[in-house]
PDB file of N, CA, C and O in Angstrom:
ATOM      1  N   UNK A   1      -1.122 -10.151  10.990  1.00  0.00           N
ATOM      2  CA  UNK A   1      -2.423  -9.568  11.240  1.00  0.00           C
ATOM      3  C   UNK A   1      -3.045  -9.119   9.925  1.00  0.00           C
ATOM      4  O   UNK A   1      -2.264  -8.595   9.130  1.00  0.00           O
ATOM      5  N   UNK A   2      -4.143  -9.219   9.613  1.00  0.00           N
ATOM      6  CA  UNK A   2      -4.761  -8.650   8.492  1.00  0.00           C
ATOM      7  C   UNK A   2      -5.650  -7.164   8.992  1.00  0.00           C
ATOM      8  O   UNK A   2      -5.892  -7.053  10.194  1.00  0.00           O
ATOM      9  N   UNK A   3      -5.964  -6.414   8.343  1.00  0.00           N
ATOM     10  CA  UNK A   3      -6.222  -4.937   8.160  1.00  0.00           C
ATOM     11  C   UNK A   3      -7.885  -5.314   9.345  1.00  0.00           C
ATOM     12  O   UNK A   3      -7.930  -4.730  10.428  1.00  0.00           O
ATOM     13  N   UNK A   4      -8.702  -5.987   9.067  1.00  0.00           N
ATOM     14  CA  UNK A   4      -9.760  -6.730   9.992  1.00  0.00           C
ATOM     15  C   UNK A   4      -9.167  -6.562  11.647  1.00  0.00           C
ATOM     16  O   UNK A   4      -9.743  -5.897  12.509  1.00  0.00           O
ATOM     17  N   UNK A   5      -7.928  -7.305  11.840  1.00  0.00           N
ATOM     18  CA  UNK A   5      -7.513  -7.338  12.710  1.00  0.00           C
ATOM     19  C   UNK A   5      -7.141  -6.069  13.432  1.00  0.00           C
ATOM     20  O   UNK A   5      -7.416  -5.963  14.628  1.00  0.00           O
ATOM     21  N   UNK A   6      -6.657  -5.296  12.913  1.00  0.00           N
ATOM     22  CA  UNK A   6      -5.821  -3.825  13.185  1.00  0.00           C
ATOM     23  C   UNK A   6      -6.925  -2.885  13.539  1.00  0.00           C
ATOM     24  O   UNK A   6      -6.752  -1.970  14.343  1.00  0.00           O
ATOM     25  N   UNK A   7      -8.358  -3.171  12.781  1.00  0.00           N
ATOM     26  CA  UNK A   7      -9.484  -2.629  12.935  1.00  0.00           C
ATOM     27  C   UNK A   7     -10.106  -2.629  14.393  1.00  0.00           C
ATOM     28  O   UNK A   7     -10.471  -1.656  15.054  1.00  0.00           O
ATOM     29  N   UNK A   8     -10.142  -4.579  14.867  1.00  0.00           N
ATOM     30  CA  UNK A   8     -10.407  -4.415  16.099  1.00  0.00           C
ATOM     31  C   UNK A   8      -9.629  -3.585  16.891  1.00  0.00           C
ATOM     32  O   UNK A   8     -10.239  -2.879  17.694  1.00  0.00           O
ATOM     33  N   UNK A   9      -8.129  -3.490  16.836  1.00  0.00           N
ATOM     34  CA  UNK A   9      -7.309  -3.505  17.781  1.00  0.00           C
ATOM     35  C   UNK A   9      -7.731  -2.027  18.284  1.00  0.00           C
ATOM     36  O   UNK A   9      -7.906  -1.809  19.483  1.00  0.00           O
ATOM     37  N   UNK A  10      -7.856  -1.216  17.488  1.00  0.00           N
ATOM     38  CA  UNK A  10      -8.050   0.190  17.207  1.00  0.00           C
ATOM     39  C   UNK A  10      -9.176   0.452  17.791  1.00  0.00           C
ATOM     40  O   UNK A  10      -9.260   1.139  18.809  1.00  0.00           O
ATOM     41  N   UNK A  11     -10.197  -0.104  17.160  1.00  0.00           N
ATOM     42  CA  UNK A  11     -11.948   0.363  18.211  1.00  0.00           C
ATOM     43  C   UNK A  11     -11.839  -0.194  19.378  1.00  0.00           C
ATOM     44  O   UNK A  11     -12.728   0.130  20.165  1.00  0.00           O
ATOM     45  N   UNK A  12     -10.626  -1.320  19.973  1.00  0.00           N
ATOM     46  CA  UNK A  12     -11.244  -1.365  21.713  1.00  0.00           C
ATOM     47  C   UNK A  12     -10.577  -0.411  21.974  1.00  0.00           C
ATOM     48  O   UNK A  12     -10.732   0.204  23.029  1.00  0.00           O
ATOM     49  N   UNK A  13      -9.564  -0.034  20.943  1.00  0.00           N
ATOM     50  CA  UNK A  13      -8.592   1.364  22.120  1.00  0.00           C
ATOM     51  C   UNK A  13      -9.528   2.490  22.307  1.00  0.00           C
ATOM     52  O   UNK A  13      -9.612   3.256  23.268  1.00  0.00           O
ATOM     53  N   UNK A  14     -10.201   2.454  21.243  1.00  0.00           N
ATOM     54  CA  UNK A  14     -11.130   4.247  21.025  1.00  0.00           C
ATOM     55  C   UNK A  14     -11.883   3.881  21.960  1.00  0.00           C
ATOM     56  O   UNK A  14     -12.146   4.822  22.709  1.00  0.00           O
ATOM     57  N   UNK A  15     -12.508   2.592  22.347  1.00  0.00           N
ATOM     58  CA  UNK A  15     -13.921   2.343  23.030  1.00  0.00           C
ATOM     59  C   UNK A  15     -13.341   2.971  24.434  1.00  0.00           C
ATOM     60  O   UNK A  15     -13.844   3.967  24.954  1.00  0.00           O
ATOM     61  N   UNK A  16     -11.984   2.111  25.093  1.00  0.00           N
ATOM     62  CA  UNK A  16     -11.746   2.317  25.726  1.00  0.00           C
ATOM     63  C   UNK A  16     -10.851   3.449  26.528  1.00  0.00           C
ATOM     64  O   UNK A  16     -10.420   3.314  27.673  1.00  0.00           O
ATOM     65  N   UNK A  17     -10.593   5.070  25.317  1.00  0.00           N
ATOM     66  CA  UNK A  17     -10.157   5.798  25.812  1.00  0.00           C
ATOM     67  C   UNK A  17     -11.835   6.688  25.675  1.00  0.00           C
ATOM     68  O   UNK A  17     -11.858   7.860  26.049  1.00  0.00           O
ATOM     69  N   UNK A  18     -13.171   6.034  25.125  1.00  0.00           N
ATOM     70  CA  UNK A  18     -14.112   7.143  24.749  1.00  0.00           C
ATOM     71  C   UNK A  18     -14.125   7.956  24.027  1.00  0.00           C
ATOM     72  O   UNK A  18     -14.346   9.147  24.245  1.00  0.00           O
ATOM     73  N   UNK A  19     -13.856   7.363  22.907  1.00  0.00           N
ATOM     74  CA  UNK A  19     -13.417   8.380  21.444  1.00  0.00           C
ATOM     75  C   UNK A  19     -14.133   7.588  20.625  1.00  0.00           C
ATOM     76  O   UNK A  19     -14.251   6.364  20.666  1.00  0.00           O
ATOM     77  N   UNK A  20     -14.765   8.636  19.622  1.00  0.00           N
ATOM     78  CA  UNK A  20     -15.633   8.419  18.618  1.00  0.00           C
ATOM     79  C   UNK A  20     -15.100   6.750  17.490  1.00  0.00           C
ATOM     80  O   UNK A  20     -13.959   6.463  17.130  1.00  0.00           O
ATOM     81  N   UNK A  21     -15.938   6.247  17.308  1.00  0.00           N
ATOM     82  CA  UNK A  21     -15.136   5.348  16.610  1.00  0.00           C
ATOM     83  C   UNK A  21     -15.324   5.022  15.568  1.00  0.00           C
ATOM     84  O   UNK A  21     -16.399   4.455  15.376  1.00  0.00           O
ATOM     85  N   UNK A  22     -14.540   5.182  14.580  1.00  0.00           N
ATOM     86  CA  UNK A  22     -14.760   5.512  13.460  1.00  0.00           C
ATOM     87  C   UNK A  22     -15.213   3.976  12.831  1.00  0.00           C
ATOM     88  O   UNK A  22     -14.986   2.933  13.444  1.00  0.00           O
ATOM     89  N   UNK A  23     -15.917   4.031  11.453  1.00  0.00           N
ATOM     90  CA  UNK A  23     -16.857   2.615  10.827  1.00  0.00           C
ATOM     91  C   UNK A  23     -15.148   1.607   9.914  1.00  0.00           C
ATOM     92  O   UNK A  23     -14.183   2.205   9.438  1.00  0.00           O
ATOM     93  N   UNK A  24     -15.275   0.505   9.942  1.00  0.00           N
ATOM     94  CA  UNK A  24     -14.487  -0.049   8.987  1.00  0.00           C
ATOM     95  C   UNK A  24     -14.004   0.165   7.707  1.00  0.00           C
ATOM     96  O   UNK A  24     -12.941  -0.062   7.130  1.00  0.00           O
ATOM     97  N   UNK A  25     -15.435   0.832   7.317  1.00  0.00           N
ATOM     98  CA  UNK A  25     -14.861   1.547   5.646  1.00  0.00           C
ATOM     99  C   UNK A  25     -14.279   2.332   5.749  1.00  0.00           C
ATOM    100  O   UNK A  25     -13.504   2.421   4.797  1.00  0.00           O
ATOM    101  N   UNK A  26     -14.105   3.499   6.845  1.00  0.00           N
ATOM    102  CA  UNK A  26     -13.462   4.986   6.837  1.00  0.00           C
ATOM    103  C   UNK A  26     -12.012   4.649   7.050  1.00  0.00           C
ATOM    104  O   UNK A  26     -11.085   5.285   6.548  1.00  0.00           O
ATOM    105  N   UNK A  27     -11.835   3.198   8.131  1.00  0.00           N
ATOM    106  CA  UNK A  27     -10.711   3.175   8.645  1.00  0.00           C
ATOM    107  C   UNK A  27     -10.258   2.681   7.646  1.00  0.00           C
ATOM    108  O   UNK A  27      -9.110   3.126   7.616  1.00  0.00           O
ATOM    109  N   UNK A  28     -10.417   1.929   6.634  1.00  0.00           N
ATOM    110  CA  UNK A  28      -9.835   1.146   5.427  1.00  0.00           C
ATOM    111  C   UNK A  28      -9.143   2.381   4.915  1.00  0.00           C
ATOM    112  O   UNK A  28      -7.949   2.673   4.973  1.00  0.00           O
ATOM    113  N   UNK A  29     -10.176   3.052   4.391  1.00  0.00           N
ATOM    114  CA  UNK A  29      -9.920   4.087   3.241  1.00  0.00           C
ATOM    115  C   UNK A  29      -8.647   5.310   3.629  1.00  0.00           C
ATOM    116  O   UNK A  29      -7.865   5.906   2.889  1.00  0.00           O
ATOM    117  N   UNK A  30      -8.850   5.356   5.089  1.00  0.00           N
ATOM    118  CA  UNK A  30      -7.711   6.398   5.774  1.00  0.00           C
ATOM    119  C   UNK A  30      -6.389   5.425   5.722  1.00  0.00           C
ATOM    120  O   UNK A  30      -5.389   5.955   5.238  1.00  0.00           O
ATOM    121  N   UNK A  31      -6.274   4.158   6.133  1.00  0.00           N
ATOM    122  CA  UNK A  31      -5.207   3.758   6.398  1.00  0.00           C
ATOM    123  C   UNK A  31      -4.489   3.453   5.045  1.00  0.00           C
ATOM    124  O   UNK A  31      -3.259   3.398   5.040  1.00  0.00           O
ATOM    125  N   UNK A  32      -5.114   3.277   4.039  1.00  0.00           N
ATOM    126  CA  UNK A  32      -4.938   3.344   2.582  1.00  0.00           C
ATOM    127  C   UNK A  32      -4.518   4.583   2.002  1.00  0.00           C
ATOM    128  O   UNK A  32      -3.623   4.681   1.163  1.00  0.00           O
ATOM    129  N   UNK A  33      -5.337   5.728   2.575  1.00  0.00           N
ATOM    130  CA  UNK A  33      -4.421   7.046   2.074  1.00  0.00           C
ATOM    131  C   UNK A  33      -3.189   7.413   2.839  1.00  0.00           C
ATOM    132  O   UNK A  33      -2.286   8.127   2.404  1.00  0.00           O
ATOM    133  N   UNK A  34      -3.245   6.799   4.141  1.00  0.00           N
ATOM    134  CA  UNK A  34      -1.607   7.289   4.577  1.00  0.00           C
ATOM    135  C   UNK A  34      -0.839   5.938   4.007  1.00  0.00           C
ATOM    136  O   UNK A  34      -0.274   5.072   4.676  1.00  0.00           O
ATOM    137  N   UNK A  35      -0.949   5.998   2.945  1.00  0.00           N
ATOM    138  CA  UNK A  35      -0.465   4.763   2.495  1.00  0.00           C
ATOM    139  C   UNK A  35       0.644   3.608   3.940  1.00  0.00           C
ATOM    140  O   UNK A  35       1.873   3.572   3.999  1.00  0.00           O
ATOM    141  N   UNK A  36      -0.010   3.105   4.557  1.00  0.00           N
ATOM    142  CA  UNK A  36       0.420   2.221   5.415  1.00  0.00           C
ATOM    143  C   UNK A  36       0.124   0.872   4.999  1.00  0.00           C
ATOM    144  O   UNK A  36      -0.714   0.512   4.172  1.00  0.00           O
ATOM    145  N   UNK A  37       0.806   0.273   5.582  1.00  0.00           N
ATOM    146  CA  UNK A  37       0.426  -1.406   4.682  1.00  0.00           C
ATOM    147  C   UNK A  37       1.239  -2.330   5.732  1.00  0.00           C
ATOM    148  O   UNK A  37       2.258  -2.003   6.340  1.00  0.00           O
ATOM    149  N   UNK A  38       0.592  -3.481   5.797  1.00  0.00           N
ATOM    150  CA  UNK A  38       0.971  -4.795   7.065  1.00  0.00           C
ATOM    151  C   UNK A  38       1.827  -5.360   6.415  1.00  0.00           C
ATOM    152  O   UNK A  38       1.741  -5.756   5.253  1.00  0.00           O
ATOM    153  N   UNK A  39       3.297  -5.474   7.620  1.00  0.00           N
ATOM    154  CA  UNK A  39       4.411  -6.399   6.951  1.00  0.00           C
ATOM    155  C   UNK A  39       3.984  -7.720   7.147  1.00  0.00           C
ATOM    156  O   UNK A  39       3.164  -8.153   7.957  1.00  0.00           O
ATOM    157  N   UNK A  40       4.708  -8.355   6.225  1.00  0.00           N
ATOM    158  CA  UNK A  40       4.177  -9.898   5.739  1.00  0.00           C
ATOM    159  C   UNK A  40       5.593 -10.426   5.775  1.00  0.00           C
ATOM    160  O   UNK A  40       6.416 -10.021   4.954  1.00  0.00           O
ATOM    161  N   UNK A  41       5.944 -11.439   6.825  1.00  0.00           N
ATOM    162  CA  UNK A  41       7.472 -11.393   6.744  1.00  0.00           C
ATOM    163  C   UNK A  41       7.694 -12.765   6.309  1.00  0.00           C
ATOM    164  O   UNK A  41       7.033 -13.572   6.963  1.00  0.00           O
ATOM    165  N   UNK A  42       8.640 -13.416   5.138  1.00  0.00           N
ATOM    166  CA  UNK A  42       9.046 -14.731   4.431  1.00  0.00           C
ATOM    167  C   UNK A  42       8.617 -15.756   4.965  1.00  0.00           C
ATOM    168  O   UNK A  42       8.156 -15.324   6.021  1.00  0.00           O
ATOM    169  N   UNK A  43       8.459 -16.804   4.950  1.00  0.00           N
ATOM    170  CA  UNK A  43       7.895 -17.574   4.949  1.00  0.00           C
ATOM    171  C   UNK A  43       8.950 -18.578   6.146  1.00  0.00           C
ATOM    172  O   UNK A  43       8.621 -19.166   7.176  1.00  0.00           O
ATOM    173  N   UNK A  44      10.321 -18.436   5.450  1.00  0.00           N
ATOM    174  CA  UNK A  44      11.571 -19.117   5.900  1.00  0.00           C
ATOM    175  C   UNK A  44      11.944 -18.106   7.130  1.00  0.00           C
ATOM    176  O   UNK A  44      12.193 -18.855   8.075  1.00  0.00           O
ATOM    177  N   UNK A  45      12.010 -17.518   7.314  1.00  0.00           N
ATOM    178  CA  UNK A  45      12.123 -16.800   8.645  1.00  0.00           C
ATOM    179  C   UNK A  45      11.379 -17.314   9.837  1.00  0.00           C
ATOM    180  O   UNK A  45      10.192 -17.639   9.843  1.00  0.00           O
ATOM    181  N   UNK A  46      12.136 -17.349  10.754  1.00  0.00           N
ATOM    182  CA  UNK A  46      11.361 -17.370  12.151  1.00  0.00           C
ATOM    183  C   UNK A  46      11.186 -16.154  12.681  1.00  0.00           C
ATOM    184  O   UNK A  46      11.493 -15.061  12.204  1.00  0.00           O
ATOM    185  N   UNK A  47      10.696 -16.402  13.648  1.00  0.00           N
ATOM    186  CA  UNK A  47      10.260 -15.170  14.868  1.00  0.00           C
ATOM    187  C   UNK A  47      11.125 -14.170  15.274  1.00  0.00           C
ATOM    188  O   UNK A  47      11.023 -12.964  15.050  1.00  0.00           O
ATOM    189  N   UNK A  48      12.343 -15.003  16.145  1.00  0.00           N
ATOM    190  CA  UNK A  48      14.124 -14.030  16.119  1.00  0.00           C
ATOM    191  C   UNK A  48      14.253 -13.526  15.529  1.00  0.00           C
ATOM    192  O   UNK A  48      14.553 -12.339  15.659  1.00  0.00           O
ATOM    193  N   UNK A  49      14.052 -14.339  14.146  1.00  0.00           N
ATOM    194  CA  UNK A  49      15.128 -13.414  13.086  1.00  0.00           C
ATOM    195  C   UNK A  49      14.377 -12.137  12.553  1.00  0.00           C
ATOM    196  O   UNK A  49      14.912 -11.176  12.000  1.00  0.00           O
ATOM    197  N   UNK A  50      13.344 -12.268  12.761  1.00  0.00           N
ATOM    198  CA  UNK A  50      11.988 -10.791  12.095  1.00  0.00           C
ATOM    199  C   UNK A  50      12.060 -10.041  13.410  1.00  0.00           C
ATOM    200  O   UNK A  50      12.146  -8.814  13.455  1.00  0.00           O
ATOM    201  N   UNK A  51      12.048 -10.305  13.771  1.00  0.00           N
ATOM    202  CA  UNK A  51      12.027  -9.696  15.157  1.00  0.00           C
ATOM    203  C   UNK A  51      13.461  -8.730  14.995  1.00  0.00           C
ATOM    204  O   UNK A  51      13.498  -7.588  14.535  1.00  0.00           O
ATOM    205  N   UNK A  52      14.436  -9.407  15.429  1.00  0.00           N
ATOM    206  CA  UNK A  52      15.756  -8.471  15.144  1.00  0.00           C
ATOM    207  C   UNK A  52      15.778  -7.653  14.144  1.00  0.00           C
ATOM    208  O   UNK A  52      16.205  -6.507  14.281  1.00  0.00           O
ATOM    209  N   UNK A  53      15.286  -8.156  12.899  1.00  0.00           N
ATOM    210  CA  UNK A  53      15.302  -6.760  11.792  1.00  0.00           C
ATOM    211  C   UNK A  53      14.638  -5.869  11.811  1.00  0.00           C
ATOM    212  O   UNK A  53      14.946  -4.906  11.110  1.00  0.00           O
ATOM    213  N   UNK A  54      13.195  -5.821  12.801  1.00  0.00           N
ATOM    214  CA  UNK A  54      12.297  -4.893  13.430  1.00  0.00           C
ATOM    215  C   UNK A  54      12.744  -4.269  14.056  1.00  0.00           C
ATOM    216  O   UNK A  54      12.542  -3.078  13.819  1.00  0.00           O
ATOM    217  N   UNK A  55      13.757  -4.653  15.414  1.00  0.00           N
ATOM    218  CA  UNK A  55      14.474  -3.841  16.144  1.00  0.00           C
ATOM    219  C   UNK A  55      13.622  -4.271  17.618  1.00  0.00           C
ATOM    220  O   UNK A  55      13.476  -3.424  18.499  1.00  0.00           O
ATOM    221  N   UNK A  56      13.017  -5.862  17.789  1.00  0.00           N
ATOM    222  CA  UNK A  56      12.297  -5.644  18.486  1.00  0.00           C
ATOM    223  C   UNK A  56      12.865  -6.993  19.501  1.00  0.00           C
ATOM    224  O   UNK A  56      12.274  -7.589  20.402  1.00  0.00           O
ATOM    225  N   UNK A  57      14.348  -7.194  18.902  1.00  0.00           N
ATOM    226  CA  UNK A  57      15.380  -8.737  19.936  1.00  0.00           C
ATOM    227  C   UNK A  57      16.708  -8.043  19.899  1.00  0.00           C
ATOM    228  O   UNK A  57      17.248  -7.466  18.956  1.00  0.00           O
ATOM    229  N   UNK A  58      17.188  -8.255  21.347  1.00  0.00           N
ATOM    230  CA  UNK A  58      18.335  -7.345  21.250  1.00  0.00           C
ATOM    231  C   UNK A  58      19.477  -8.313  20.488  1.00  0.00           C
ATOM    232  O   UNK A  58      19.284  -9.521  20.355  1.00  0.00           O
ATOM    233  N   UNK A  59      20.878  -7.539  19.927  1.00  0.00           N
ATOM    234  CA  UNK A  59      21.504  -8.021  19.249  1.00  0.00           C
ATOM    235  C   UNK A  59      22.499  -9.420  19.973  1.00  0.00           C
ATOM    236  O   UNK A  59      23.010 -10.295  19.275  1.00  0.00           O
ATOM    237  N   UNK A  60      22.571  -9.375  21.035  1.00  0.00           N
ATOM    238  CA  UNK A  60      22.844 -10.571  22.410  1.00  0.00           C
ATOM    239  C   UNK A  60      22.106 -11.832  22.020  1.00  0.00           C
ATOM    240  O   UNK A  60      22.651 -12.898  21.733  1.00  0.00           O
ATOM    241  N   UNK A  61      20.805 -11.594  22.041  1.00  0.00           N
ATOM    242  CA  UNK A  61      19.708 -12.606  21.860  1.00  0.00           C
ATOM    243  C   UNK A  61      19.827 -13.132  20.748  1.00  0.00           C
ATOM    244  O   UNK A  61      19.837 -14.359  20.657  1.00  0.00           O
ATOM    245  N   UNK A  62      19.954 -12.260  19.562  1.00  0.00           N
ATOM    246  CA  UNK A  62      19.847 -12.914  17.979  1.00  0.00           C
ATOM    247  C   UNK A  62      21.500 -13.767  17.919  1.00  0.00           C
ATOM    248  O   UNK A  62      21.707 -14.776  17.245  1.00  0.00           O
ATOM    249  N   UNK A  63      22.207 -13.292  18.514  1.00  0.00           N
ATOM    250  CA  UNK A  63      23.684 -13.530  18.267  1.00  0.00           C
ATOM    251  C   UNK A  63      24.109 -15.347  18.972  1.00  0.00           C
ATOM    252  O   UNK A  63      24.927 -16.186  18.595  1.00  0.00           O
ATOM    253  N   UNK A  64      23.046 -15.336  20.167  1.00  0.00           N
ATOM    254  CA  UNK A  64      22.729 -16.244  20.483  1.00  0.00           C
ATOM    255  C   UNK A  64      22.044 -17.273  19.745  1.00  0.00           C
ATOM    256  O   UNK A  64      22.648 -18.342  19.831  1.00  0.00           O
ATOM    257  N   UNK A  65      21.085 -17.326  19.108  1.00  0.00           N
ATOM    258  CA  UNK A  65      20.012 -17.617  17.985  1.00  0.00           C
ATOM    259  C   UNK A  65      20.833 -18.182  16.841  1.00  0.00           C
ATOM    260  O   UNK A  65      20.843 -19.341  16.427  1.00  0.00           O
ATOM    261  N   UNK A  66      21.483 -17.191  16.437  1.00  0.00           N
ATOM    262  CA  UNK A  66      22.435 -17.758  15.522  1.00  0.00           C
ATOM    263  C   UNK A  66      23.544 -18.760  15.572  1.00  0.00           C
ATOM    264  O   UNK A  66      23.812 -19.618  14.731  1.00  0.00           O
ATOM    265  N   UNK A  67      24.041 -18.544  16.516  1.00  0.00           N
ATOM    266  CA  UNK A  67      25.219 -20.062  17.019  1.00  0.00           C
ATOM    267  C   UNK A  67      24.234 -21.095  17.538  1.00  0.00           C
ATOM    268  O   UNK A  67      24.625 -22.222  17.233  1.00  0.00           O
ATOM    269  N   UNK A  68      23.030 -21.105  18.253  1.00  0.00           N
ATOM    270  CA  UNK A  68      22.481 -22.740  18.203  1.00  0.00           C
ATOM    271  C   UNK A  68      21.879 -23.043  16.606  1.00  0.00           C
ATOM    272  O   UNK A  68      21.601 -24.216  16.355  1.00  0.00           O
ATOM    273  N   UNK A  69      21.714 -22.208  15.737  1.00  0.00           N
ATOM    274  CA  UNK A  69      21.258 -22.511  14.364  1.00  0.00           C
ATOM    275  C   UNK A  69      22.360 -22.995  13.413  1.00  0.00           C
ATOM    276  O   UNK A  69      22.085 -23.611  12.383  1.00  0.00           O
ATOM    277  N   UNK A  70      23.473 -22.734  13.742  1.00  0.00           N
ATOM    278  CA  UNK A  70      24.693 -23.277  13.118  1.00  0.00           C
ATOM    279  C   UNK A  70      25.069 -24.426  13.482  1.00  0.00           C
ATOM    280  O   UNK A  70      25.379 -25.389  12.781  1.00  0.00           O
ATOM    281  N   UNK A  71      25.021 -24.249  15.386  1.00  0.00           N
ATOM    282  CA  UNK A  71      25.543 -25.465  15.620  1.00  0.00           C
ATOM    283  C   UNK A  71      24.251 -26.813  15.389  1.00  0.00           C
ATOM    284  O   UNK A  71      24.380 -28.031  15.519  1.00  0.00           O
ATOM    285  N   UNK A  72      23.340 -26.194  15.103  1.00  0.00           N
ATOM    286  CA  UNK A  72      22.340 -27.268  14.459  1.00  0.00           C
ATOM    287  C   UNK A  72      22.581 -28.102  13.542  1.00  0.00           C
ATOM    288  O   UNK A  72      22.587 -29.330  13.461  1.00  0.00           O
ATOM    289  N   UNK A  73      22.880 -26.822  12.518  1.00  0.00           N
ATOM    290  CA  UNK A  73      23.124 -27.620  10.960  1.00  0.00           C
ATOM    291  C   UNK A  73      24.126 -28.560  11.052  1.00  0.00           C
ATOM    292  O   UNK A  73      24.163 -29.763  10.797  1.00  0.00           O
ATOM    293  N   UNK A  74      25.066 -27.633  11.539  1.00  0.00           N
ATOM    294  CA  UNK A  74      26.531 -28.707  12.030  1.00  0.00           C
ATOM    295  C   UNK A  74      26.254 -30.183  12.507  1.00  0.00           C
ATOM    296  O   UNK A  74      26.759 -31.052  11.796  1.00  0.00           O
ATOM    297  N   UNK A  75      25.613 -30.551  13.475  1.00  0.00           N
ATOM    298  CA  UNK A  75      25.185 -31.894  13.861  1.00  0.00           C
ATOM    299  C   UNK A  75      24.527 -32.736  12.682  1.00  0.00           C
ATOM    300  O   UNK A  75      24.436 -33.958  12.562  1.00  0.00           O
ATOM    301  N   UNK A  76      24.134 -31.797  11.920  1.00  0.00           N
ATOM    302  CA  UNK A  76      23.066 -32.241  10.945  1.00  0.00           C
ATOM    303  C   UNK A  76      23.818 -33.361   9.674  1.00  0.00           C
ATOM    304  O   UNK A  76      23.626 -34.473   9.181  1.00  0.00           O
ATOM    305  N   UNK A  77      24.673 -32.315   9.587  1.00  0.00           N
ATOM    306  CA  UNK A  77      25.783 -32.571   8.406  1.00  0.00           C
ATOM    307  C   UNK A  77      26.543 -33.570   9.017  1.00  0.00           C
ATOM    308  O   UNK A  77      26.744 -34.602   8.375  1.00  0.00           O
ATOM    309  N   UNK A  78      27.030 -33.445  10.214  1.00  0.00           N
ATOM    310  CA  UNK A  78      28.234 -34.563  11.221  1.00  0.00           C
ATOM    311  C   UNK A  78      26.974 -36.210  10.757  1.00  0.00           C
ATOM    312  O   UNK A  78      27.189 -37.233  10.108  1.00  0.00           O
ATOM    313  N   UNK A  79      25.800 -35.716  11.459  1.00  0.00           N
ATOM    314  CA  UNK A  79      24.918 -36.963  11.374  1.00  0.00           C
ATOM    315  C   UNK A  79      24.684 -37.534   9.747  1.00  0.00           C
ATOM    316  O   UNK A  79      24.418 -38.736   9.727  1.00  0.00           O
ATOM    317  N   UNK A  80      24.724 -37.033   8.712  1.00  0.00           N
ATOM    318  CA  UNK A  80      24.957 -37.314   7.148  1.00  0.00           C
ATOM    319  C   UNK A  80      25.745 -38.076   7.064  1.00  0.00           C
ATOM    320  O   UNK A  80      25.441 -39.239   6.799  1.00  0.00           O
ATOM    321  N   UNK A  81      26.647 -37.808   7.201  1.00  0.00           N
ATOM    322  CA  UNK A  81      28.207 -38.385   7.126  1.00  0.00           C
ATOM    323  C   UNK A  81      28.556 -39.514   7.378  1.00  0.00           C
ATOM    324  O   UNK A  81      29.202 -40.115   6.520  1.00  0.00           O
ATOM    325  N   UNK A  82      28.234 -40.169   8.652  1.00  0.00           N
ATOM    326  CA  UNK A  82      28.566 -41.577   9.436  1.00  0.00           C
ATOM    327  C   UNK A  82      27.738 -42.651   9.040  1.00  0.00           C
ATOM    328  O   UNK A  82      26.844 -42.368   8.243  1.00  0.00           O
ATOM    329  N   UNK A  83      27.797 -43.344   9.265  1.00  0.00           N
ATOM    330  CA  UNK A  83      27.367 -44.820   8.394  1.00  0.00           C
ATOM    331  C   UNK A  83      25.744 -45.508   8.661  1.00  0.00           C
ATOM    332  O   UNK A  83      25.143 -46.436   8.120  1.00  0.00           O
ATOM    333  N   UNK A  84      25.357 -44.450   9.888  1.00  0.00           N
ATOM    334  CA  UNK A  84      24.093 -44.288  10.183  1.00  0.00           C
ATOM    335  C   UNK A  84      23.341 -43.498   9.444  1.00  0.00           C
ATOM    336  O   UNK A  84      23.918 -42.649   8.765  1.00  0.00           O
ATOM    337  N   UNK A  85      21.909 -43.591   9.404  1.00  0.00           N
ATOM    338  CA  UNK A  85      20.960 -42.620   8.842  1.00  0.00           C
ATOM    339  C   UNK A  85      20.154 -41.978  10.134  1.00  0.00           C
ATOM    340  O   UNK A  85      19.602 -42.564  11.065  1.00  0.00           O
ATOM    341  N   UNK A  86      20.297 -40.406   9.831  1.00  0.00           N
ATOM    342  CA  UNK A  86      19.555 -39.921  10.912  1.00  0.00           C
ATOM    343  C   UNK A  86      17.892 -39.478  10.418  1.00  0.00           C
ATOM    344  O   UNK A  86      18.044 -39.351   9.203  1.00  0.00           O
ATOM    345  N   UNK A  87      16.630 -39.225  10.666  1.00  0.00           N
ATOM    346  CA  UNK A  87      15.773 -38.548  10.372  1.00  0.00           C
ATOM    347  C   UNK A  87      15.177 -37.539  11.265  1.00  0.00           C
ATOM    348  O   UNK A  87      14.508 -37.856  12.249  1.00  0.00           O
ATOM    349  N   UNK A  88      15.465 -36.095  10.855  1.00  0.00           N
ATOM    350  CA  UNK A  88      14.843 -35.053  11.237  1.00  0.00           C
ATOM    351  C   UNK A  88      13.902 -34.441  10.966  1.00  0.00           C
ATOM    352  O   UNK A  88      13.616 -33.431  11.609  1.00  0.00           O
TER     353      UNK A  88
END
């Protein structure tokens, strides 16, 4: 999300609890002094895996995640190997 984004998210909430709503510049400038800032997560990461370090996939799920990602590579490497060429 970019800071634009967080902006909307924020004025439909105010609109919709009926609270004053504050202009884009104010909200910039406040969210800048509580020094807060949007995580930007690697590039090489997926979803699971940001997710779990957020605290937001239980450790079952990621643990899961992780053995079909192994047993991925694994096929990957098995398929290297044999006298065929695979393309993924």
């Amino acid at each position: 999300m970019s800071l634009a984004d967080v902006y909307r998210v924020y004025k439909s909430f105010a609109i919709n609890k009926e609270y004053k709503v504050a202009g884009i510049k104010y909200f910039t400038k406040v969210f800048n002094q509580m020094n807060y800032a949007l995580f930007r997560p690697k590039k090489d990461q997926c979803d699971t895996c940001v997710g779990f370090d957020t605290q937001n996939v239980s450790a079952g799920e990621y643990q899961k995640h992780i053995q079909r990602k192994n047993e991925a590579r694994e096929a990957k490497q098995n398929d290297k190997k044999g006298p065929k060429k695979m393309i993924t």
